[in-house]
C-alpha positions in Angstrom: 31.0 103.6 248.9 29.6 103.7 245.2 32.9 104.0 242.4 31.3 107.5 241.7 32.0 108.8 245.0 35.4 107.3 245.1 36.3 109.3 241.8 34.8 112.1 243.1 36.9 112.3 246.3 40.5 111.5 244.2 39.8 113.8 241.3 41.5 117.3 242.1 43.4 116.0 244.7 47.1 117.3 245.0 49.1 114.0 246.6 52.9 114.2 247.3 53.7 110.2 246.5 56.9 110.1 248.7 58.7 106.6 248.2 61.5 104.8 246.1 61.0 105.4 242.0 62.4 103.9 239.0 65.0 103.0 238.6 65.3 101.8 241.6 64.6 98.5 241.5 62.4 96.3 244.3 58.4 95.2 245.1 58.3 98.9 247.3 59.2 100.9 244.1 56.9 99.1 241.8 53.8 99.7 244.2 54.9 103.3 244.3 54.8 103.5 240.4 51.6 101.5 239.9 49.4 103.8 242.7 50.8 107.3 240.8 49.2 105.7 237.7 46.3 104.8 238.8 45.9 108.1 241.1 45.9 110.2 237.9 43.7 107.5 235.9 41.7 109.3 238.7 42.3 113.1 237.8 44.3 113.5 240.5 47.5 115.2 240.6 50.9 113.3 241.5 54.2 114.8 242.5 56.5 112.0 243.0 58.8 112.2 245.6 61.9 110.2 245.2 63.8 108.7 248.2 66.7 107.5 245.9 69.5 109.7 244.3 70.3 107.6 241.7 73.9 109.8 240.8 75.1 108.3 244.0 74.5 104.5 243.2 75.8 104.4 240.1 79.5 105.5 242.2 79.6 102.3 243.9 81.2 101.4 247.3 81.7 105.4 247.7 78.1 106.7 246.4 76.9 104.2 248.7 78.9 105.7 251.8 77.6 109.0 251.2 74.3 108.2 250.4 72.5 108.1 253.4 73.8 111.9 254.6 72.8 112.7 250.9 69.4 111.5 252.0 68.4 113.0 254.8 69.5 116.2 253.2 67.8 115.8 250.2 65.1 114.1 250.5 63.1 116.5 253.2 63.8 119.1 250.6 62.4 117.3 248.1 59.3 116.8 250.0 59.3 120.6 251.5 59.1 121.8 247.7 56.4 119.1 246.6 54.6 119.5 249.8 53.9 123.7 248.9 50.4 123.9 248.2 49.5 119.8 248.0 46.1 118.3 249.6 48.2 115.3 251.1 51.1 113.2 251.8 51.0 109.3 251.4 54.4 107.9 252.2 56.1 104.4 251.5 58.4 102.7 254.2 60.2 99.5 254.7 62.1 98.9 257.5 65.2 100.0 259.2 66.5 103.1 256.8 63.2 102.3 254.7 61.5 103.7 257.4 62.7 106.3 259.0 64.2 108.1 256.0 60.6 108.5 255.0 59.1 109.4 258.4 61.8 111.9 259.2 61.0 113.5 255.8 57.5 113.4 256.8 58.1 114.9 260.3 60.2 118.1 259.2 57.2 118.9 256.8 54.0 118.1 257.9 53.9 120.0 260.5 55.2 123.3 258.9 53.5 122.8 255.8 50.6 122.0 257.9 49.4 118.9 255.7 47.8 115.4 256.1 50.1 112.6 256.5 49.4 108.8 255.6 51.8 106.2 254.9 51.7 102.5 253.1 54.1 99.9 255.3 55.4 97.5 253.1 58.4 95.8 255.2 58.4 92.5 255.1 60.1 92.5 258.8 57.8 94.6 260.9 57.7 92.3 263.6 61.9 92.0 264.0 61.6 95.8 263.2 59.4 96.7 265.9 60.5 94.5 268.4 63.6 96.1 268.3 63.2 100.0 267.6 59.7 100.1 269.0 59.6 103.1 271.1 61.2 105.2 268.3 59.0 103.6 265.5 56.0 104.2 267.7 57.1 108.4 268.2 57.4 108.2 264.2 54.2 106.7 263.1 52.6 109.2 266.1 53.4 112.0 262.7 51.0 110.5 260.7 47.3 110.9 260.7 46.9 107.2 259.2 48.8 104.1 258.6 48.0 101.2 256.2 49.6 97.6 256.4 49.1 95.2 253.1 47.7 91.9 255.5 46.5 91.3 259.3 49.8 90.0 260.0 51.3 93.3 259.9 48.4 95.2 261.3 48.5 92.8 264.2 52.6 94.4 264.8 51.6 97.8 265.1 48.6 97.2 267.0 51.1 96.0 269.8 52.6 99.5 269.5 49.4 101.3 270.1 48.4 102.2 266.8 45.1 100.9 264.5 46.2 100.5 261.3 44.5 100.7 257.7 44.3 97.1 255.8 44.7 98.4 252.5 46.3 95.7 249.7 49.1 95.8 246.9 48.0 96.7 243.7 48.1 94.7 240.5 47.6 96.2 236.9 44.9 94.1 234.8 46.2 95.5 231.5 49.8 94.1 232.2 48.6 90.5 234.2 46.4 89.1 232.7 45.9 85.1 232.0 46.7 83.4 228.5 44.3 82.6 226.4 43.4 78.9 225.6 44.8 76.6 223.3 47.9 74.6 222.6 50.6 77.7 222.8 49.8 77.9 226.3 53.0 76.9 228.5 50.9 75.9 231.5 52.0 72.7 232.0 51.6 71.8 228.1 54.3 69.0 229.2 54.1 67.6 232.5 57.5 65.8 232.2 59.0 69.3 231.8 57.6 71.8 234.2 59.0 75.3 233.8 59.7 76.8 237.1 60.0 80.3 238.1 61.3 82.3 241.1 61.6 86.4 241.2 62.9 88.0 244.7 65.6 89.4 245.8 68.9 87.3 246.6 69.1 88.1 250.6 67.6 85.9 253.9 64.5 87.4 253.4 63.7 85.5 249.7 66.0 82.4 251.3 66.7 81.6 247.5 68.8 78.5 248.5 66.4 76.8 250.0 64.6 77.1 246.7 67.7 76.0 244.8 67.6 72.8 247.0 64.1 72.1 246.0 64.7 72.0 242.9 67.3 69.5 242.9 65.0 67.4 244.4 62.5 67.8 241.9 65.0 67.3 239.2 65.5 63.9 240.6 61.6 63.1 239.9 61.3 65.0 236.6 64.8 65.2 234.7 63.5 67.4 232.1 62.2 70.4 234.9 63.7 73.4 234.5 63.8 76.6 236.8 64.8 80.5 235.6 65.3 82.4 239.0 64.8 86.6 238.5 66.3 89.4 240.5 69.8 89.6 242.6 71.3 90.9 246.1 73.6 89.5 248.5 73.2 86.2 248.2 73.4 85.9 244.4 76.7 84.0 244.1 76.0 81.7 247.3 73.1 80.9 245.4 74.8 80.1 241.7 77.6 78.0 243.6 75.1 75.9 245.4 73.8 75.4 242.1 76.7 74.2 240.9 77.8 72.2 243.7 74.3 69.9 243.8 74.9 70.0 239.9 71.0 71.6 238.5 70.9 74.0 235.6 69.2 76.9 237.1 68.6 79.9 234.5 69.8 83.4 236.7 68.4 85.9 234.9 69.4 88.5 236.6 67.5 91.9 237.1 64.6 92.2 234.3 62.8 95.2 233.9 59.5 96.0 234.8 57.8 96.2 231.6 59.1 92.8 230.3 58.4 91.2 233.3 54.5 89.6 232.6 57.0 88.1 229.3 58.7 85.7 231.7 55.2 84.6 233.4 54.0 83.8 230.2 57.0 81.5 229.7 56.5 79.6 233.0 54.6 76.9 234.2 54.7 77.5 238.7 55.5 80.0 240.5 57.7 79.1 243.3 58.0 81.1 246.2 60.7 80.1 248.9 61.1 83.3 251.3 61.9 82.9 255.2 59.9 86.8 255.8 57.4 88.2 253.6 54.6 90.5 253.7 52.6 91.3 250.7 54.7 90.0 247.8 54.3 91.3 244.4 54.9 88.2 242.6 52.2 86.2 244.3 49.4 88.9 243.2 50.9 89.2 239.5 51.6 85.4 239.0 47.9 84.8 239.8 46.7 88.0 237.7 48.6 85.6 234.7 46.6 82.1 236.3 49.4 80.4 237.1 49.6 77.8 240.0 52.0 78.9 243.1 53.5 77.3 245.7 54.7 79.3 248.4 56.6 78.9 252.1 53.7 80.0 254.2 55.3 83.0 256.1 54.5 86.4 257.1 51.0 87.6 255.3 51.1 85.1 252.7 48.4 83.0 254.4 46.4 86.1 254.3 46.7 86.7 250.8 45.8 82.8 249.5 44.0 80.0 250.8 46.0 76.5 250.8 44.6 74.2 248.1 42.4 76.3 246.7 44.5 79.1 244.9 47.6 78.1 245.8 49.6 75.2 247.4 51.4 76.8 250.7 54.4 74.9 252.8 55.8 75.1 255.9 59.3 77.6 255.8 62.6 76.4 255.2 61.6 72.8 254.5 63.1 71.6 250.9 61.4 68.9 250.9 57.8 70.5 251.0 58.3 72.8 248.8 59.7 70.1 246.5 57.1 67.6 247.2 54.4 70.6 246.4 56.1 71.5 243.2 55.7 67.9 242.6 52.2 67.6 243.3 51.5 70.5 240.8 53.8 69.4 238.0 51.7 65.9 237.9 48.5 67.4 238.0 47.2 69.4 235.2 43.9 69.3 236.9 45.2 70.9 240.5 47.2 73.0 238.3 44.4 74.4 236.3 42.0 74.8 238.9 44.9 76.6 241.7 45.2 78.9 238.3 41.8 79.5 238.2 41.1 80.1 241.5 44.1 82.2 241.7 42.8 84.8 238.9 39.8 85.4 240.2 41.8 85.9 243.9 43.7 88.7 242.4 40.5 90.9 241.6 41.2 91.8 245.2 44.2 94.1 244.3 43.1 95.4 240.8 42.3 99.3 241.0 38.7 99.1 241.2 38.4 96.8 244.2 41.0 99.0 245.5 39.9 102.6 245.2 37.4 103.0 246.9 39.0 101.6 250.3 42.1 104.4 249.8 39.8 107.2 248.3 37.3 106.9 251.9 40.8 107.0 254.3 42.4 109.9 252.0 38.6 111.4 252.6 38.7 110.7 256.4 42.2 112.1 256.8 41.4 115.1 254.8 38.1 116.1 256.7 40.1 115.9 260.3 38.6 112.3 261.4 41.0 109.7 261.4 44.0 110.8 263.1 41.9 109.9 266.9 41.3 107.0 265.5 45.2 106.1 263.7 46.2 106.5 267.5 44.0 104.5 269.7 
């Protein structure tokens, strides 16, 4: 499909974007953002639809008691109202409540409003998710007329369940991600004795950020002067800092940053270290390789769909300490692997910029819109 024709199909398009917004925080949220933004670079026009009621979060244990009622009430309101006289929906799940707060929304309205459904799975658990709740998921995702997964590895879950998904990937913004330029203020690995690691995820089982805690003891005890700044929080946030502690390391914990200064603390870093147990399409793979850096990443989920081992990245079997150390390692002593991984990993993120992806959503939204997919989203 030429870029013309993809413009021509977006442009004028009414799309209900139903999904979490900012200021809620999380990889699902910032996809969400960065496709409305790049839909209307497009002419078309975006209602966002907001799964989150923010008033309720900010009341702590009790908002978050009442918050799922509030949701279901909400929310399919919310998408009734946007959904009036819209071309489309195009939905954002998770799992568990991430996806069938979502569907249900998008099962009390399509129908009645009598409008074309698609929706972007981003859970990093599909396979626990549909193992479990299969029949249910399946009668769900039988409401939409498409269904895109970020990697194979998801599409091969829901293919078990009868359905042919859409491999459609993450996005990346060029303007924000983009490599340094040359010359001697460039952090990347300007002193090998002192690499500058970096970690964003979520604090829970899924990012395992123990595991990279332990790693990075171990490299400390090859390169003293190595230093590692870990972004984001959750659950397992003080586990984390006391392990810290206890295997005495100076880890930075940054906390939450927001969005916008975000491509700030890539420029200030020398790997990217990625240490999750589950992951599907992970933000901070695609954005650290926009920026050139090197990564080194536990090799789970659809992360050996999104980089090749050796070539644009250095991947590690999961929950091994050791390999992820001695991979860190292996980077930090190399400025030749380390320029060439971030080399190789710039030009692999052209993959999810807007113009490679474009044209791969603007032929579905086309087939869903002309009446020609939904035989096909089915079996």
């Amino acid at each position: 499909m030429s870029t013309q024709t993809a413009q021509t199909r977006l442009a004028g398009l009414t799309i209900c974007v139903l999904g979490p917004h900012y200021p809620r925080s999380g990889g699902v949220s910032t996809q969400v953002e960065v496709l409305e933004r790049c839909l209307r670079s497009e002419g078309a026009v975006v209602r966002p639809v907001d799964t989150n009621i923010q008033v309720l979060r900010r009341l702590g244990k009790l908002g978050r008691w009442l918050l799922p009622a509030a949701q279901m009430a909400v929310v399919p309101l919310r998408l009734w109202r946007a959904a009036g006289d819209a071309d489309l929906i195009h939905a954002h799940l998770a799992s568990y409540w991430g996806f069938y707060l979502p569907m249900l929304a998008v099962a009390a309205v399509r129908r009645q409003r009598r409008i074309p459904a698609v929706a972007t799975y981003h859970g990093g658990k599909a396979a626990e998710f549909a193992a479990v709740h299969g029949w249910s998921v399946h009668a769900l995702l039988n409401q939409l007329d498409a269904l895109i997964v970020l990697s194979q590895f998801t599409g091969r879950v829901f293919e078990h369940l009868g359905v042919q998904p859409v491999v459609i990937p993450n996005l990346v913004e060029q303007d924000q991600f983009r490599p340094l330029p040359p010359g001697p203020g460039s952090p990347r690995l300007s002193d090998t004795d002192r690499p500058a690691l970096l970690w964003i995820k979520s604090f829970d089982d899924a990012g395992n950020p123990e595991l990279m805690v332990e790693a990075f003891a171990r490299v400390r005890q090859n390169l003293p002067g190595a230093t590692l700044t870990m972004v984001g929080d959750g659950p397992r946030f003080s586990n984390t800092q006391s392990l810290a502690r206890s295997l005495n390391v100076p880890v930075h914990f940054a906390g939450r940053i927001a969005f916008g200064a975000i491509a700030q603390i890539y420029a200030a870093a020398d790997i990217l270290a990625i240490s999750s147990a589950v992951d599907n399409q992970p933000n901070v793979l695609i954005e650290a390789s926009a920026c050139g850096m090197p990564v080194v990443a536990t090799a789970v989920g659809g992360i050996p769909d999104m980089a090749q081992d050796g070539v644009n990245a250095l991947l590690v079997a999961p929950g091994d300490p050791d390999a992820l150390a001695a991979a860190v390692l292996r980077v930090a002593r190399d400025s030749g692997l380390a320029g060439s991984l971030g080399r190789a990993a710039v030009e692999n993120a052209q993959t999810y910029t807007w113009p490679r992806v474009r044209g791969q959503l603007a032929a579905l939204y086309a087939q869903v819109l002309h009446g020609t997919r939904t035989a096909e989203q089915h079996g």
